[in-house]
N, CA, C and O atoms as a printed pandas DataFrame, in Angstrom:
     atom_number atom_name residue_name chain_id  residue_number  x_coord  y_coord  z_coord
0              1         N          UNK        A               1   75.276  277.495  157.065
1              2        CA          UNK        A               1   75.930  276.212  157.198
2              3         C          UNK        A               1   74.930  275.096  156.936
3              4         O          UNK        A               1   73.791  275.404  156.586
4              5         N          UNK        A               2   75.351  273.552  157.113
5              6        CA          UNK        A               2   74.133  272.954  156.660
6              7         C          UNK        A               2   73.338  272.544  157.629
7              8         O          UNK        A               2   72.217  272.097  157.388
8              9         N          UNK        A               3   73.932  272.672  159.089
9             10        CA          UNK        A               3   72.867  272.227  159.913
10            11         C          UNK        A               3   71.634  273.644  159.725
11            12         O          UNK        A               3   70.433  273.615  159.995
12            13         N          UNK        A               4   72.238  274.495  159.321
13            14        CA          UNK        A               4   70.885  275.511  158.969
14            15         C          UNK        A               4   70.323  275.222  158.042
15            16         O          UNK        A               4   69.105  275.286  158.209
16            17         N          UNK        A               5   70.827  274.710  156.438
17            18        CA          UNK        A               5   70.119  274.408  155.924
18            19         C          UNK        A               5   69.130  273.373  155.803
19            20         O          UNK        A               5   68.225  273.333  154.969
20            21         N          UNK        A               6   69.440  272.335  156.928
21            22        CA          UNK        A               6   68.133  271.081  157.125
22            23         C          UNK        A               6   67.068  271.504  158.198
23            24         O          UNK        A               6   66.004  270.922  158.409
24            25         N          UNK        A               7   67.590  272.727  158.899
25            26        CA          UNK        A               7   66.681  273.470  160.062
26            27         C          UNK        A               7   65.895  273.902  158.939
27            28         O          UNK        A               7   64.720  273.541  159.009
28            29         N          UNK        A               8   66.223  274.604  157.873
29            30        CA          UNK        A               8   65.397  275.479  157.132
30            31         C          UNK        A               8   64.361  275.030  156.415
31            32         O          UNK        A               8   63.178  275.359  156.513
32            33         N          UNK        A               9   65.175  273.786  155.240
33            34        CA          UNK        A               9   64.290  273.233  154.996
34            35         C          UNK        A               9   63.198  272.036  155.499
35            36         O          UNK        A               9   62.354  271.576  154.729
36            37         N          UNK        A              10   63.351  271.583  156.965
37            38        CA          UNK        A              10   62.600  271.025  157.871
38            39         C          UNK        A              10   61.647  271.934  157.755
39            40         O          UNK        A              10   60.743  271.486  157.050
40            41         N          UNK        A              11   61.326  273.585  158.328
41            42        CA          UNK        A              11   60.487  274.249  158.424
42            43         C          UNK        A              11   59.771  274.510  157.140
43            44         O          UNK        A              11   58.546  274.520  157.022
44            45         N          UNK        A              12   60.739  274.746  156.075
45            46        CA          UNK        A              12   59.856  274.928  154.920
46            47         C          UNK        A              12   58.289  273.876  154.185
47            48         O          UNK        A              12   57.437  274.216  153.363
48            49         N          UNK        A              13   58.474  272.639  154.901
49            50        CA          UNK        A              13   58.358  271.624  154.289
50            51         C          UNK        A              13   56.503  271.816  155.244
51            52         O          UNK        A              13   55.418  271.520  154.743
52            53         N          UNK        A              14   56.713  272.306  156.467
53            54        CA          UNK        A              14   55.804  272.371  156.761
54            55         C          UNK        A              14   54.912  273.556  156.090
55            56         O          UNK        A              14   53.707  273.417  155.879
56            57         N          UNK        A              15   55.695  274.821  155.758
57            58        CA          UNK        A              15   54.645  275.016  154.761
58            59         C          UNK        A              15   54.183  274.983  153.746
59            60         O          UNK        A              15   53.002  275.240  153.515
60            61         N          UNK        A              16   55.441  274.496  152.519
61            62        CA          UNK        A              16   55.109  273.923  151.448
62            63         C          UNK        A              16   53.620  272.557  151.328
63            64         O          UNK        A              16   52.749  272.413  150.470
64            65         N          UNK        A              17   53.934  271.744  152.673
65            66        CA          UNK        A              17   52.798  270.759  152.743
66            67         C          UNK        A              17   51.112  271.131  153.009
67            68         O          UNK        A              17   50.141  270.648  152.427
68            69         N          UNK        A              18   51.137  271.813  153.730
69            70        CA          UNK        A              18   50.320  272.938  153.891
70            71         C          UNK        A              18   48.986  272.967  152.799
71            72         O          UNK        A              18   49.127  273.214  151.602
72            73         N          UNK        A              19   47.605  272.650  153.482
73            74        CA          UNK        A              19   46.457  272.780  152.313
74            75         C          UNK        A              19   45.600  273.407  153.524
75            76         O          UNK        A              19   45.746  273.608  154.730
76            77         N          UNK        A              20   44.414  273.646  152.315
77            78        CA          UNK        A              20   43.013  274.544  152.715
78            79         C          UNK        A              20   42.776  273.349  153.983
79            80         O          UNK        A              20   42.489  273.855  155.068
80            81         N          UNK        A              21   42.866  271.827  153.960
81            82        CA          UNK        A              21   42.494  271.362  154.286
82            83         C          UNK        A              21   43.392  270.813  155.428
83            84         O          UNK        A              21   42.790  269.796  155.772
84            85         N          UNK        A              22   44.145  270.888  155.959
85            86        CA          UNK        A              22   45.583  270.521  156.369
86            87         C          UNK        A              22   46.118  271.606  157.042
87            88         O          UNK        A              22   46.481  272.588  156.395
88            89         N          UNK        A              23   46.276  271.552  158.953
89            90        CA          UNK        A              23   47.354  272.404  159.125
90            91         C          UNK        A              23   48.667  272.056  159.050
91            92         O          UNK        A              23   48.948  270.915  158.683
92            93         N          UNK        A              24   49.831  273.114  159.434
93            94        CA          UNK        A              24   51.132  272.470  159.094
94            95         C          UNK        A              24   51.255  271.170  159.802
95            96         O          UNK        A              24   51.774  270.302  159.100
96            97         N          UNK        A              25   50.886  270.759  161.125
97            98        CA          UNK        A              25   51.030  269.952  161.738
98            99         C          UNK        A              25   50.767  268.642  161.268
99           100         O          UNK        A              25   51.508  267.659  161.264
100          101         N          UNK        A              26   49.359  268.801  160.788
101          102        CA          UNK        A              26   49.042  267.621  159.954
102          103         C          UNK        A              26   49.983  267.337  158.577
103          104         O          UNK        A              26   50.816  266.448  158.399
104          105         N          UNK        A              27   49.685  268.073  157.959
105          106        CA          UNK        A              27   50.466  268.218  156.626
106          107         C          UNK        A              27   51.958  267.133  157.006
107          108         O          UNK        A              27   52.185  266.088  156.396
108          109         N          UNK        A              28   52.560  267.512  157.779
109          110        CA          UNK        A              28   53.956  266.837  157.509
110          111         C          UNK        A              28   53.872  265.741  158.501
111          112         O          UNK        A              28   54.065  264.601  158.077
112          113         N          UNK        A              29   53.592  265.927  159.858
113          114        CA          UNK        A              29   53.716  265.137  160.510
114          115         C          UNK        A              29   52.749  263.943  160.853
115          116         O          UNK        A              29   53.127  262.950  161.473
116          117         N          UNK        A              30   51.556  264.116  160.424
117          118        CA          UNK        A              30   50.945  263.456  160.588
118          119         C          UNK        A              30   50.206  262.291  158.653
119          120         O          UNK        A              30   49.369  261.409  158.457
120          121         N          UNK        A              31   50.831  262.795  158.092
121          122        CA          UNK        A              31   50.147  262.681  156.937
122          123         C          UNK        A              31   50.889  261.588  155.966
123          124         O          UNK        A              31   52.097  261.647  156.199
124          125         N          UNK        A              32   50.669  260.863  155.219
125          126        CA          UNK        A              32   51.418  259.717  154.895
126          127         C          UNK        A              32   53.011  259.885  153.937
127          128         O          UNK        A              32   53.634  258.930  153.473
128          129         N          UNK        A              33   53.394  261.294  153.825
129          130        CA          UNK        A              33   54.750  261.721  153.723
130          131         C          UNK        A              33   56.117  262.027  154.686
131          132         O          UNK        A              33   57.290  262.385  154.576
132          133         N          UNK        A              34   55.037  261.597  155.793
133          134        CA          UNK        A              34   56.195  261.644  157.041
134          135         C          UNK        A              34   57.247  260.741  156.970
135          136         O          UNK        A              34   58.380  261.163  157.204
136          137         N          UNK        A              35   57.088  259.663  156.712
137          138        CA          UNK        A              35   58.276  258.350  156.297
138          139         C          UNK        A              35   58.968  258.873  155.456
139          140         O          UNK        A              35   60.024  259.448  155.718
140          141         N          UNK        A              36   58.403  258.736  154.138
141          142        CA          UNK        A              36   59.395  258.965  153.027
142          143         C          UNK        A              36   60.195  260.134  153.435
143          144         O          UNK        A              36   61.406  259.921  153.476
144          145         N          UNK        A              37   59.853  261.153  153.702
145          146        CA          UNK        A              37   60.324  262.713  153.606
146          147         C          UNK        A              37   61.396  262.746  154.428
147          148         O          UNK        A              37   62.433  263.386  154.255
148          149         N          UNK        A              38   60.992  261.733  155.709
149          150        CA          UNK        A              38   62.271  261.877  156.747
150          151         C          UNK        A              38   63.200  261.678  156.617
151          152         O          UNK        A              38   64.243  262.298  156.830
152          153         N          UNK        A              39   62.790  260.072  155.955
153          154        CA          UNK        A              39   63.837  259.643  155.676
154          155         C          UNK        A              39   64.954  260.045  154.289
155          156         O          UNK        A              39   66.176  259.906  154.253
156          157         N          UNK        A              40   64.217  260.466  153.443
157          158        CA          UNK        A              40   65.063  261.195  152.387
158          159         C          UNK        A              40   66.003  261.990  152.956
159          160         O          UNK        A              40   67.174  262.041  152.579
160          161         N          UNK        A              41   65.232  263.013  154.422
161          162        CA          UNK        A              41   66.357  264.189  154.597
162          163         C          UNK        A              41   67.685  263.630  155.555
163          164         O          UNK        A              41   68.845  264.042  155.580
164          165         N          UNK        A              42   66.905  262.322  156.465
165          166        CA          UNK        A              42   67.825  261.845  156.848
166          167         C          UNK        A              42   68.946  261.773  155.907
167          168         O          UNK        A              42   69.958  262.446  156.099
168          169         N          UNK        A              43   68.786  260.794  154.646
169          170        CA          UNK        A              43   69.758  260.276  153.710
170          171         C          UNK        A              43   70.892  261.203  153.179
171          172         O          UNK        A              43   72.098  261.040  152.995
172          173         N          UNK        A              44   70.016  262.254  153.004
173          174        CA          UNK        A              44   70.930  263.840  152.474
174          175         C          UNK        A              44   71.838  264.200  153.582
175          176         O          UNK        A              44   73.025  264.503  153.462
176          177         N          UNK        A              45   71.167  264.137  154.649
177          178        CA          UNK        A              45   72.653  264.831  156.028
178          179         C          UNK        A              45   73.433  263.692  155.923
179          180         O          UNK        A              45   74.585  263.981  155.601
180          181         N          UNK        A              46   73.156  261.966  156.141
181          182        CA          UNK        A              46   74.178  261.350  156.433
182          183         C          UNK        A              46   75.457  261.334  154.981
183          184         O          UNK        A              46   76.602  260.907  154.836
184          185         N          UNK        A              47   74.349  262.130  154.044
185          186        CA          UNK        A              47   75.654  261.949  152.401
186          187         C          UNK        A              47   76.716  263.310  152.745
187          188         O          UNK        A              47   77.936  263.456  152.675
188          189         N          UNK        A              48   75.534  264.233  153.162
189          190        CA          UNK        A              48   76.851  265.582  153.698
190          191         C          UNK        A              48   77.565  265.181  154.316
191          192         O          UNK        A              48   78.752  265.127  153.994
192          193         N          UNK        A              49   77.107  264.762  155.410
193          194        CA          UNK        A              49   78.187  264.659  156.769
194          195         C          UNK        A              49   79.172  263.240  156.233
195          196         O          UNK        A              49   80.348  263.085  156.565
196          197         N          UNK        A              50   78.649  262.605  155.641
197          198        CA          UNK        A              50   79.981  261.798  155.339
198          199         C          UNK        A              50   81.375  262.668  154.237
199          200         O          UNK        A              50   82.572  262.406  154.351
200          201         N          UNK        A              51   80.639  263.947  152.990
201          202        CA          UNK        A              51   81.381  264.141  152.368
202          203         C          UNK        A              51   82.269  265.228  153.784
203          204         O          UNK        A              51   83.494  265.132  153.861
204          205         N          UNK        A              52   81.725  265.910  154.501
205          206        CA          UNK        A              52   82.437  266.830  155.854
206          207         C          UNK        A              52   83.273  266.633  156.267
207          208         O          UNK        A              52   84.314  267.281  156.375
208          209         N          UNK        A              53   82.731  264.885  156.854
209          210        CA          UNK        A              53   84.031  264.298  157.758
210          211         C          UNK        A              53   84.953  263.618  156.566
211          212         O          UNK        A              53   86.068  263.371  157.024
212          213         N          UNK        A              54   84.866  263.354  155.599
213          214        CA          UNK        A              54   85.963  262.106  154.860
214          215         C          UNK        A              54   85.308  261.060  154.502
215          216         O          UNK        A              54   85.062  260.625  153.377
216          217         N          UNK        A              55   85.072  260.725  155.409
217          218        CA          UNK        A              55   84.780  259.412  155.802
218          219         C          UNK        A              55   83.534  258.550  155.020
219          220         O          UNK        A              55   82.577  258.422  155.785
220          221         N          UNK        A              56   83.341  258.012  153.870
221          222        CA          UNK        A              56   82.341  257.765  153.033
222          223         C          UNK        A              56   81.245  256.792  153.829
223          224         O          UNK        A              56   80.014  256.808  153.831
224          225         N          UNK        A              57   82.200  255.952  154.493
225          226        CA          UNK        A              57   80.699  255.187  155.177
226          227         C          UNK        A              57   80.349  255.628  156.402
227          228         O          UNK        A              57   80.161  254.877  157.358
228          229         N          UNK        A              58   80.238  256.951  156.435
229          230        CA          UNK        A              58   79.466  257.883  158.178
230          231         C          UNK        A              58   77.985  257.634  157.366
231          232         O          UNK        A              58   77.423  257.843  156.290
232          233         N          UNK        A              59   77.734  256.860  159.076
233          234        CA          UNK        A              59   76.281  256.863  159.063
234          235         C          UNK        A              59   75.646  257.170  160.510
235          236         O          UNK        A              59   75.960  256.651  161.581
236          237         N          UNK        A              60   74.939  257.878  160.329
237          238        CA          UNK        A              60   73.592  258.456  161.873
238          239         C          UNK        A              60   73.186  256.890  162.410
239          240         O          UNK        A              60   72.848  255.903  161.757
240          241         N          UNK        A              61   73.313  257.026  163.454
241          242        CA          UNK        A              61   73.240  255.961  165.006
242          243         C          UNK        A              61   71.651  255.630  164.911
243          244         O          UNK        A              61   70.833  256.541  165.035
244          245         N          UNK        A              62   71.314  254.490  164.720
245          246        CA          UNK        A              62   70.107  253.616  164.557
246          247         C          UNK        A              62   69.686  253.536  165.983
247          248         O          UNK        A              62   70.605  253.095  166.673
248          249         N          UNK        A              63   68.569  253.824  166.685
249          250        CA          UNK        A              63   68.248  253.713  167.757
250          251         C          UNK        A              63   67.178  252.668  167.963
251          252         O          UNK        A              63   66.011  252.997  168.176
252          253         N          UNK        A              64   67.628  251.228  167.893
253          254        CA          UNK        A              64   66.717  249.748  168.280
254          255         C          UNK        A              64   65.860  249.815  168.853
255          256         O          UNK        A              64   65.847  248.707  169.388
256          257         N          UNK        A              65   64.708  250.522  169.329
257          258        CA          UNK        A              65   63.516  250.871  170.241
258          259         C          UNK        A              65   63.297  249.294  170.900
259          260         O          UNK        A              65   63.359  248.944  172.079
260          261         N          UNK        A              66   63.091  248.704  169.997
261          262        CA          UNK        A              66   63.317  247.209  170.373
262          263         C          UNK        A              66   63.851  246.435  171.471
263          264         O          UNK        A              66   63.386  245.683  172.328
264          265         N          UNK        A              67   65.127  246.936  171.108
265          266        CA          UNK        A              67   66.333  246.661  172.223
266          267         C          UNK        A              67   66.319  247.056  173.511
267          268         O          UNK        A              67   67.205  246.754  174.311
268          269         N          UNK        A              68   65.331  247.738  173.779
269          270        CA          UNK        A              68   65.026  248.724  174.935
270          271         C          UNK        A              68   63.993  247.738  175.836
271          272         O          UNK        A              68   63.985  248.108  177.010
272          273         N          UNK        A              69   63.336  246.863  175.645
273          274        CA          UNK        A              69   62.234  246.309  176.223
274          275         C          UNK        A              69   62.027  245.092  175.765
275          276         O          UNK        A              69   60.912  244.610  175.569
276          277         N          UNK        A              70   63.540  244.303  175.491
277          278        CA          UNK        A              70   64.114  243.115  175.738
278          279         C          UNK        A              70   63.301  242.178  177.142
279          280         O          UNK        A              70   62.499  241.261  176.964
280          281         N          UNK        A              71   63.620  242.539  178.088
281          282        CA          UNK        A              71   62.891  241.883  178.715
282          283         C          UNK        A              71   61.742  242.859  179.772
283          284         O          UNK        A              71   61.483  242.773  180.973
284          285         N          UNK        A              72   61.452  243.391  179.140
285          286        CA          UNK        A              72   59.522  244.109  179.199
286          287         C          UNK        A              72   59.501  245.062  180.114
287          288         O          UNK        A              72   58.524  245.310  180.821
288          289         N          UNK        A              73   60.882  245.810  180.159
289          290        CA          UNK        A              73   61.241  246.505  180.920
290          291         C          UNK        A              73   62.075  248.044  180.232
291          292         O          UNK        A              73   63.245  247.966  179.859
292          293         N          UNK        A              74   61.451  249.103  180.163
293          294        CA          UNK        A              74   62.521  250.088  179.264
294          295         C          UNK        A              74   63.607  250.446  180.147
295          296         O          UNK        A              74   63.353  250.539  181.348
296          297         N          UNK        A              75   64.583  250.625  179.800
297          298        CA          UNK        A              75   66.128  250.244  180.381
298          299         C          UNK        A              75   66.620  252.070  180.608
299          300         O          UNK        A              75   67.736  252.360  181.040
C-alpha cells in the first residue's frame, strides 16, 4: 500500500545517502538534503492522498511552532 511505500522509501533513502564518510544518520538527517528531500516526499503523499480521497486540494496540517509560544509560554 502506499503508506508502505513512503515507509520504504524513507528507509531506503537512508541507505542510498550513505558514504565512506557518512553514517545513515548523518547522511539524511543531518546533512543539507534533509529539507529538500522531506519536503519532496511530503509533496508526493499529499498528491496521493489527495488523488485517494477525491479531493484535489487535500493538504497535510501545517503545524505553526510559532503559534505555540505566542506569549512565551508552550501551550
Amino acid at each position: 500500500n502506499l503508506y508502505d511505500y513512503y515507509v520504504e522509501s524513507h528507509a531506503n533513502a537512508w541507505v542510498s545517502y550513505m558514504t565512506p564518510f557518512e553514517t545513515m544518520e548523518q547522511a539524511v538527517h543531518m546533512g543539507p538534503q534533509f529539507l529538500p528531500w522531506h519536503r519532496y516526499l511530503l509533496l508526493r503523499i499529499e498528491a496521493d492522498m489527495a488523488e485517494v480521497t477525491g479531493d484535489p486540494a487535500f493538504a497535510l496540517p501545517y503545524w505553526d511552532l510559532t503559534d505555540c509560544y505566542q506569549d512565551g509560554v508552550p501551550n
